[in-house]
C-alpha positions as CSV (number, residue, x, y, z in Angstrom):
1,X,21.3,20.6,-14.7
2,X,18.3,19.1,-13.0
3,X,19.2,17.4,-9.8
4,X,18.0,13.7,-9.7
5,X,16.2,11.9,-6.6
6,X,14.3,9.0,-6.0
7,X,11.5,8.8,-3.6
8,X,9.0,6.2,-2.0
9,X,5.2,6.9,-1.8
10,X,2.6,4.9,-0.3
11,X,-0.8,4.8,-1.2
12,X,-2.8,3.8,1.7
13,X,-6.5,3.1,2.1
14,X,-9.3,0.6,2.7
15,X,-9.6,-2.0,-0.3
16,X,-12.2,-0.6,-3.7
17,X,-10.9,3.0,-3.1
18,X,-9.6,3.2,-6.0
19,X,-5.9,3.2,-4.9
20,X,-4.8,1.1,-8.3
21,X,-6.8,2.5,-10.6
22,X,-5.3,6.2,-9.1
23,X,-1.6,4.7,-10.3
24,X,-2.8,3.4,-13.3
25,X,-4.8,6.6,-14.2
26,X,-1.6,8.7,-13.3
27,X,1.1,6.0,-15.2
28,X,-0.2,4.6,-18.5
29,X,-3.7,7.3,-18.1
30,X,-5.7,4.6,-18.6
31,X,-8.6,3.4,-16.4
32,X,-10.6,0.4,-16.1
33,X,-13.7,-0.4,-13.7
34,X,-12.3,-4.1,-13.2
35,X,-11.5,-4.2,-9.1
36,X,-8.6,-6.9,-8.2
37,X,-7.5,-6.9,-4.7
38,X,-4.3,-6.1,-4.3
39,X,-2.2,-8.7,-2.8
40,X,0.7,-7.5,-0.5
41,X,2.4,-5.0,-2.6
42,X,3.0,-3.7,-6.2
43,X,5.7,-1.0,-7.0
44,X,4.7,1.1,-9.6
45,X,7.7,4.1,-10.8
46,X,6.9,7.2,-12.7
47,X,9.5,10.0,-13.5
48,X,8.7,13.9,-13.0
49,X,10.4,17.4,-13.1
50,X,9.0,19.2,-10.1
51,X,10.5,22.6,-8.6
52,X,11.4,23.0,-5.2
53,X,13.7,25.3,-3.1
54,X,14.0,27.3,-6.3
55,X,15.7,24.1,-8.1
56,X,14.4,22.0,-10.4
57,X,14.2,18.0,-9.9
58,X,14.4,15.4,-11.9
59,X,12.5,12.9,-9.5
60,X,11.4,9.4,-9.8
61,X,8.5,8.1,-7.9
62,X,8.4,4.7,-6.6
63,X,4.5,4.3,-6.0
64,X,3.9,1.5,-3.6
65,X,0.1,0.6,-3.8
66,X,-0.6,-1.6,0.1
67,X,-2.8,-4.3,0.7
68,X,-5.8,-2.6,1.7
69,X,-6.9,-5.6,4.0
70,X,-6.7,-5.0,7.7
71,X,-5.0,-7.9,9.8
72,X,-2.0,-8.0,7.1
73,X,0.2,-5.7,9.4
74,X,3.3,-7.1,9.1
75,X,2.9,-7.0,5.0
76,X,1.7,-3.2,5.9
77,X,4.4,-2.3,8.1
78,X,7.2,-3.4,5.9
79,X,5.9,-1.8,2.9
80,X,6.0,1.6,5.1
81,X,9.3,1.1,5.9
82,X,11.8,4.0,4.3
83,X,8.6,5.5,2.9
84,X,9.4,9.3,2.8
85,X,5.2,10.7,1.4
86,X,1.9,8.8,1.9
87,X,-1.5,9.6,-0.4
88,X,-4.8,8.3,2.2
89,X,-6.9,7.3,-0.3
90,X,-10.7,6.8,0.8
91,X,-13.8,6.1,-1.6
92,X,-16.6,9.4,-1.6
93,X,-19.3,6.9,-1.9
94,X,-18.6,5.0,1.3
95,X,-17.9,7.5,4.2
96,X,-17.0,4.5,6.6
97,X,-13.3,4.4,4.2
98,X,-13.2,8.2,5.5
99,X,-13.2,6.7,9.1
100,X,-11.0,4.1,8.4
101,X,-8.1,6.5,7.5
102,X,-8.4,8.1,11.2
103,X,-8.7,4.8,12.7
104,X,-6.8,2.8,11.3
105,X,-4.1,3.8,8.4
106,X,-3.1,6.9,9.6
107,X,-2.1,5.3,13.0
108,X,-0.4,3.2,11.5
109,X,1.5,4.7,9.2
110,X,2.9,7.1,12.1
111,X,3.3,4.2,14.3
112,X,6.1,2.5,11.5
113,X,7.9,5.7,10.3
114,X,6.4,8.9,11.9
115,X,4.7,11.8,10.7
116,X,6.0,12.0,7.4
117,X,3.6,14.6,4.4
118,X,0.6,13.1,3.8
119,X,-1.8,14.0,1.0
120,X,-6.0,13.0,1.9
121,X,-7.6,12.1,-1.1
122,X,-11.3,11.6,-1.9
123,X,-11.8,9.3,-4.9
124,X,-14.3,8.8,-6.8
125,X,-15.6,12.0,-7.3
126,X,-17.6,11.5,-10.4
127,X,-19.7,9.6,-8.6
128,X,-21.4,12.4,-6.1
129,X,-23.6,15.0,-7.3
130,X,-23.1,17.9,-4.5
131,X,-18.9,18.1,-4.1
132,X,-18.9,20.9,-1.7
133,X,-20.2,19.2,1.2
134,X,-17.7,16.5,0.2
135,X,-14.5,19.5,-0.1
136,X,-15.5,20.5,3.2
137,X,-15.0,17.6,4.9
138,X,-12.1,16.8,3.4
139,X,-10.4,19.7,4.4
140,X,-11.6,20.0,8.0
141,X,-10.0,16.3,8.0
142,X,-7.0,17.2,6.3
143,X,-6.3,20.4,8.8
144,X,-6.2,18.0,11.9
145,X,-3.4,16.2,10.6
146,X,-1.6,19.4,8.6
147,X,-2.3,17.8,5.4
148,X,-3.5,19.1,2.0
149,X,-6.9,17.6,0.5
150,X,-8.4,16.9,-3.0
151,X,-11.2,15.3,-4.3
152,X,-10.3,12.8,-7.4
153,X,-11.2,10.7,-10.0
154,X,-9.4,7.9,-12.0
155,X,-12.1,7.6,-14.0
156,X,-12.1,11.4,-15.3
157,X,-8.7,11.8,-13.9
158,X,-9.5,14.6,-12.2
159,X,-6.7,16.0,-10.0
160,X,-5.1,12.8,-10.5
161,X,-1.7,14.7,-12.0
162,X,-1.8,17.3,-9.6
163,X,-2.2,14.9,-6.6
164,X,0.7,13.2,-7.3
165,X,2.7,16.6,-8.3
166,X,1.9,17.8,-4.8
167,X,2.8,15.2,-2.5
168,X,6.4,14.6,-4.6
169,X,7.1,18.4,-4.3
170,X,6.0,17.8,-0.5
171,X,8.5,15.2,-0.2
172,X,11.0,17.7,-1.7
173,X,10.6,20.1,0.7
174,X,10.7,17.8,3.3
175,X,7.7,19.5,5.2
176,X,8.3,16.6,8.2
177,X,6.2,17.4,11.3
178,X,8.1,15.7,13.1
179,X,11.2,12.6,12.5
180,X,10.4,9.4,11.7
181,X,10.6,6.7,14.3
182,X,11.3,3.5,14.4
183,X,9.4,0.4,13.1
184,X,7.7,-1.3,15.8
185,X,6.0,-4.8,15.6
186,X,1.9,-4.1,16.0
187,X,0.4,-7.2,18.0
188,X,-2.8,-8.7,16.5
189,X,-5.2,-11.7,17.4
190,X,-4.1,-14.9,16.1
191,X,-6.6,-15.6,12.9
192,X,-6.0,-17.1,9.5
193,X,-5.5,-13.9,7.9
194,X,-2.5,-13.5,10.2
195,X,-1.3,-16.6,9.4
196,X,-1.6,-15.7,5.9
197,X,0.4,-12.1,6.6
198,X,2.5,-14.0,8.1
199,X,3.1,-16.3,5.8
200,X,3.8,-13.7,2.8
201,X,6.4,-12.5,4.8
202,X,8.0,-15.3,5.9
203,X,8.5,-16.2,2.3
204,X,10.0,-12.5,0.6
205,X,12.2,-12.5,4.1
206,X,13.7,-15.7,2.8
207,X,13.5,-14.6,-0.9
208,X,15.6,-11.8,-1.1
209,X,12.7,-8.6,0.8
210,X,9.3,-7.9,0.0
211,X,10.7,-6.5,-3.8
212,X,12.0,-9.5,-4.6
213,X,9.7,-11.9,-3.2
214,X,6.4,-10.1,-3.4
215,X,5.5,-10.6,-7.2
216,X,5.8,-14.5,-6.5
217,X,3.8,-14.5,-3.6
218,X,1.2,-13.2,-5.5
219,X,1.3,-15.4,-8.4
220,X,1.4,-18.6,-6.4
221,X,-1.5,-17.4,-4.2
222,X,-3.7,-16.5,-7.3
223,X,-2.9,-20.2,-8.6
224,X,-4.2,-21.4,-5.5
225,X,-7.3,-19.4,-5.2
226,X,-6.1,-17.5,-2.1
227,X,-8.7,-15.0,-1.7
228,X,-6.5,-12.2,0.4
229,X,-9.8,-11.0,2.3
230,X,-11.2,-14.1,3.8
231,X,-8.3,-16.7,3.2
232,X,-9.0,-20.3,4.0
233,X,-6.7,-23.1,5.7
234,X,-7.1,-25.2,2.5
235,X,-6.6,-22.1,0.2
236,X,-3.5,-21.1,1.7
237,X,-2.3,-24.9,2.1
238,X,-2.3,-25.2,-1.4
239,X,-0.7,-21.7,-1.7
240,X,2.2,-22.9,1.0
241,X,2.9,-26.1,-1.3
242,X,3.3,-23.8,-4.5
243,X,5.9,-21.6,-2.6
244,X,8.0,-24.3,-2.1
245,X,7.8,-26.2,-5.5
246,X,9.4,-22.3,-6.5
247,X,11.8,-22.6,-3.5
248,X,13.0,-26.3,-4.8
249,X,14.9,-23.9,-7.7
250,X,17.0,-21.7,-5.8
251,X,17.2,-23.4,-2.1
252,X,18.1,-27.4,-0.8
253,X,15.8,-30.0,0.0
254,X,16.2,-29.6,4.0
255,X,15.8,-25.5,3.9
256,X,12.7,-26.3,1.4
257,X,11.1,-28.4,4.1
258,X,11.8,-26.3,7.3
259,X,10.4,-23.0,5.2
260,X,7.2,-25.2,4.6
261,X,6.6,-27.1,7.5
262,X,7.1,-23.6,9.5
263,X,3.7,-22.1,7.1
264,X,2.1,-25.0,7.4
265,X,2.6,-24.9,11.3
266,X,1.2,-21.5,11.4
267,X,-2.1,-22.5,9.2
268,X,-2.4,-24.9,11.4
269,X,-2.2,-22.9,14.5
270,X,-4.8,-20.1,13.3
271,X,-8.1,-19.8,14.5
């Protein structure tokens, strides 16, 4: 009898990779060229039988797709949290995303829970004319940090399956370079995206985690025309005040009012 497990992997990557439209390619195998930002998290599960130690596994993939807007690092560092693979997704076409995994996500990533198998991934491959240039980069990049590579597309869906296949049986196997460590806080410059990451989890700490409160979060910010890159005061003001209308359900009048005076403090406070 196949053995069952689950496990948590994060795609990580600067926003337009493609990091969506990779999960939706490898889910439903669908694809659309429609970009929506992705606002905090979405959790995305997908069940496989991959081999590993000579055993079969009957595994289920919990697929968290990350904001891809730096500044939201609390929202990033929770979502890491108990992750056990990551896929660093960066966009062929745009060689500064390439940079951004070395600079930013990676660092991260081994800042919250270590050095845990890591899987680089070029999207967006049907795009480029020449790919070897492109494979060769990716794997010089990919041997720095003892990594596999592969160039995709969730438009063809090339090496979609198999990316995901690989960094599950990865997981599997355990291959840790090193063990994880412990989440730390990462400082950042007051600003109204801060206020905003701050904001998001303010409200899924008092709604039960980032699971639980997440999907809300998103709905009431889309309702108030919160654009997650460049938020504004009066966006997110509006987006507070449709947080606690959903708060007056489950929690009293007096908690209501301290959760959304303590947001609209912090909008308040940003620069």
């Amino acid at each position: 009898m196949s053995e069952y497990v689950k496990k948590k992997i994060l795609l990580l990557g600067d926003g337009a990779v493609g990091k969506t439209s990779l999960i939706r390619r490898f889910v439903v195998d669908k694809f659309s060229d429609d970009y929506i930002a992705t606002i905090g998290t979405k959790v995305t599960k997908k069940d496989v039988r991959l081999k590993a130690h000579g055993e079969e596994y009957f595994i289920t993939l919990m697929i968290w797709d990350v904001l891809g807007q730096r500044g939201y690092s609390a929202v990033q560092a929770s979502s890491f949290r108990g992750s056990q693979g990551a896929m660093m997704v960066y966009d062929l076409t745009r060689p500064d995303t390439l940079k951004s995994l070395e600079e930013y996500w990676i660092p991260q990533i081994h800042e919250s829970v270590g050095k845990i198998p890591i899987a680089i991934v070029g999207n967006k491959v049907d795009l480029i004319d020449r790919i070897r240039p492109y494979e060769e980069e990716a794997k010089e990049f990919s041997a720095a940090y003892e990594s596999v590579s592969y160039l995709s597309s969730a438009k063809s869906g090339e090496n979609v399956e198999k990316i995901f296949r690989v960094i599950g049986k990865e997981v599997l196997e355990e291959r840790r370079i090193e063990e994880a460590g412990k989440s730390v806080e990462v400082e950042v410059p007051p600003s109204i995206v801060q206020a905003s990451d701050k904001i998001i989890m303010d409200f899924c700490n008092q709604f039960g985690g980032i699971q639980a409160g997440m999907p809300i979060v998103r709905e009431q910010f889309i309702k108030a025309g919160v654009n997650i890159k460049s938020p504004t005061k009066e966006g997110l003001i509006k987006a507070v005040n449709k947080l606690a209308e959903v708060e007056k359900i489950v929690k009293d009048p007096q908690t209501v009012t301290l959760n959304k005076n303590r947001r609209l403090a912090l909008i308040r406070d940003a620069r």
